[in-house]
N, C-alpha and C positions, 0 to 999 in steps of 0.2 A: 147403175150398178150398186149393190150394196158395199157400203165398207166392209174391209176383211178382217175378220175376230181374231182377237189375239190369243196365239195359240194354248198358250195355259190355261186361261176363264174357258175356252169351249166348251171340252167336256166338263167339266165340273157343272158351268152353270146349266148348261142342255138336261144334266144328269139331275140338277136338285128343281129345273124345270118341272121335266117327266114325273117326278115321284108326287110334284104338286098337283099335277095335273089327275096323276090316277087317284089321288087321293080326292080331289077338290070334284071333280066329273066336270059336265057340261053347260049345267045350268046357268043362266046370268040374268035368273028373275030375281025382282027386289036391287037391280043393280044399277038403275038410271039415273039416280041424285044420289048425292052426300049433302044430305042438309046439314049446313052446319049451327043449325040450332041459335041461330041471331037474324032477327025477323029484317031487319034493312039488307043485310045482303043475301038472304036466303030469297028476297023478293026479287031484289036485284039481278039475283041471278035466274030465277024463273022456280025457284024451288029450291035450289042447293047447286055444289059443284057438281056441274055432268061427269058422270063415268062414260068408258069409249070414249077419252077425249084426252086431249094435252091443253095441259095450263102451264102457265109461265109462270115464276118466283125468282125475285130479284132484289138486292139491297137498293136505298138511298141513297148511298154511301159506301167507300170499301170496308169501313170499319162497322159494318151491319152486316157485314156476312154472315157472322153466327145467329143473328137474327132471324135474317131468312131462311137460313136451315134450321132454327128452329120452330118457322110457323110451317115447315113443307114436313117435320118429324109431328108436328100437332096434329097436321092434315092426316099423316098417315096413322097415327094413335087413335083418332076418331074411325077413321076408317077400316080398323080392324078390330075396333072396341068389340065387338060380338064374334069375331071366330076371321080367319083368315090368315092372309102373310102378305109384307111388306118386302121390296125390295129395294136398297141404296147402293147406286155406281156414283163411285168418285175417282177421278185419277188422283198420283203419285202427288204430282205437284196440288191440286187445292186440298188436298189433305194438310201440305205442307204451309201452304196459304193463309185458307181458316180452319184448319183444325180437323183432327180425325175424331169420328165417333168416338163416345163414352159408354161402356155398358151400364155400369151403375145410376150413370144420368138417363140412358134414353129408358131404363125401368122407373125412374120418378117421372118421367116427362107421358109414360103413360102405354110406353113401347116398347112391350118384355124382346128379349134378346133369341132366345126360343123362338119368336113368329118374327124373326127380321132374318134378311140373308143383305149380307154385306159382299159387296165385289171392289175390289180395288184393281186399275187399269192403267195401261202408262200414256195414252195417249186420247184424247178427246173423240175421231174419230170412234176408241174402242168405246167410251162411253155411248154416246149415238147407237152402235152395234147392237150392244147389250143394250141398253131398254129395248129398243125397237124386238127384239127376240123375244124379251119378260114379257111385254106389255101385246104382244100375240098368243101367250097363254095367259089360260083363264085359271090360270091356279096362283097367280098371284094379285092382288086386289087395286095395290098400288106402287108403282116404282117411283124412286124420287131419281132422276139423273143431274150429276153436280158437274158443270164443265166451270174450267179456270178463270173464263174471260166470257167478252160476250161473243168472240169468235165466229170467222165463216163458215165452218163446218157447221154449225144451227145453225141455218140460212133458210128459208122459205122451201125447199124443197125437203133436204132433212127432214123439217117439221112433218112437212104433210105426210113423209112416208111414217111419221109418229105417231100422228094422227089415225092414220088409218090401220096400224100395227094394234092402237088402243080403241079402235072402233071395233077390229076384227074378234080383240079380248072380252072385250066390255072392261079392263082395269080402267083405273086412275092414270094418267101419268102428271109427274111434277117436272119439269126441265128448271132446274134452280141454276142460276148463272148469278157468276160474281159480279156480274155486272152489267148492266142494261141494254138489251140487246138494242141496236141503233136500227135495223132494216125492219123490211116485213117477215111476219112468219104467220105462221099457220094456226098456233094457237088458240084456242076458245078464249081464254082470259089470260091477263097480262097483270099483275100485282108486281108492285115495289112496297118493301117492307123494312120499316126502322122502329127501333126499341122508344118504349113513352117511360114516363114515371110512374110508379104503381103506389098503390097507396099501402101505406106502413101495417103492418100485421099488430096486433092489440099488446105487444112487446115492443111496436115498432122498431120491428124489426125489418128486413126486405118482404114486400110483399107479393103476389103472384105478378106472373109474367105476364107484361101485357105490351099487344103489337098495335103499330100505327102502320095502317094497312093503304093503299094508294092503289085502288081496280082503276086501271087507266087504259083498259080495252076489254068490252066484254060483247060477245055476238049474241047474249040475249037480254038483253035490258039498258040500263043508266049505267055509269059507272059513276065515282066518288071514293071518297074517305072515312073510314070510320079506324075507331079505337075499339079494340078485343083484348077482353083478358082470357087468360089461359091459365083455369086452376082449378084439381083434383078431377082432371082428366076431361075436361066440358070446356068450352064456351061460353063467352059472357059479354055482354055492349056496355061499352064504358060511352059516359058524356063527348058530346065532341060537339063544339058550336060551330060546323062548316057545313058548306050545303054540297048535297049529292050531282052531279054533271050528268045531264040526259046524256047519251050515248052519239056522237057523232054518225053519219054516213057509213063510215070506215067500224062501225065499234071501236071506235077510242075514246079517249076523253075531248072533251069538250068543253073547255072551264068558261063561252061564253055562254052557255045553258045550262041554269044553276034551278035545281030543284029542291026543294028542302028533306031533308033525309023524316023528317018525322018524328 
């Protein structure tokens, strides 16, 4: 049985659904990969991130939470870089947790406020709800869902019905959790994400944002570690002296088969 929508987002969201829908039509050519323009995990992953698909995003740590929501807002800036819309569900409490969106930041970060819809929710299962609804239309590209914890509501089933919600769309979906889900799920890819040192701007000053990225389940390739920067809207491979893990049985990681990233 589906969880039940909380009554205020319904209409609203159903309503800015619809209008995306009749704007957006039916098409879902051109919408198989999100290449993300970095040749080690673009190969890794067979091409780029699958659309029709749910990926996982997760800190190292609690205090990387704004980390990992900000490589799942990177994903979704890349992903509407050419036309389209984004959607972010977070409940009450991880807003309170790590942080509620910024307009002025997620327009540098590369994701005008105009092509984003924010939904705020009081309870995790309305999260789960709500993507699972976005990510069956195809008038939104990619939904990022933020739950508090790593919680039994995502549980292996959840997932799959995500799964199949963003097969039936062709979107994106991001399931970002505060923290690492301990069971199985359904997921295509599984990343845990912590902030690195960037190297000083020619004022030495802060320089671009760059993530230390951990694919530690992927169903199409190796998995491994790599370091990305994230500056003036692209993608970029930073040095990283570690080797990449063939992909386990399972699509997990593997750190006793050690490949070299290249």
């Amino acid at each position: 049985m589906a969880p039940a929508a909380p009554g205020g987002a319904l209409p609203l969201l159903r309503q800015a659904l619809a209008t995306l829908d009749s704007k957006r039509g039916f098409t879902l050519e051109g919408e198989a990969m999100l290449a993300l323009g970095l040749p080690a995990i673009d190969a890794a992953l067979g091409g780029g991130l699958a659309c029709g698909a749910l990926h996982e995003v997760a800190p190292t740590a609690p205090a990387q939470c704004g980390t990992a929501l900000g490589f799942a807002l990177a994903l979704a800036a890349l992903r509407i870089a050419t036309g389209g819309s984004a959607l972010a569900i977070q409940t009450d409490f991880a807003a309170r947790e790590a942080g509620a969106l910024y307009g002025p930041g997620l327009d540098g970060l590369g994701l005008p406020m105009q092509r984003l819809i924010l939904v705020r929710v009081p309870r995790p299962v309305d999260v789960l709800w709500a993507c699972e609804e976005a990510l069956k239309s195809r008038g939104v590209d990619i939904v990022i869902a933020e739950l508090p914890e790593a919680g039994a509501a995502a549980d292996f089933t959840a997932t799959r019905r995500l799964t199949l919600a963003a097969r039936a769309g062709g979107g994106l979906g991001i399931l970002l959790r505060q923290r690492p889900a301990v069971g199985t799920t359904a997921a295509m890819t599984r990343w845990q994400v912590a902030a690195a040192p960037s190297t000083p701007d020619r004022f030495g000053g802060l320089g671009a944002t760059v993530f230390d990225l951990t694919l530690n389940r992927n169903r199409r390739g190796p998995c491994g570690r790599f370091l990305v920067c994230w500056d003036q809207h692209v993608f970029s491979p930073q040095t990283l002296s570690v080797g990449v893990a063939a992909t386990a049985n399972n699509g997990s990681l593997d750190p006793r088969r050690l490949v070299r990233a290249g």
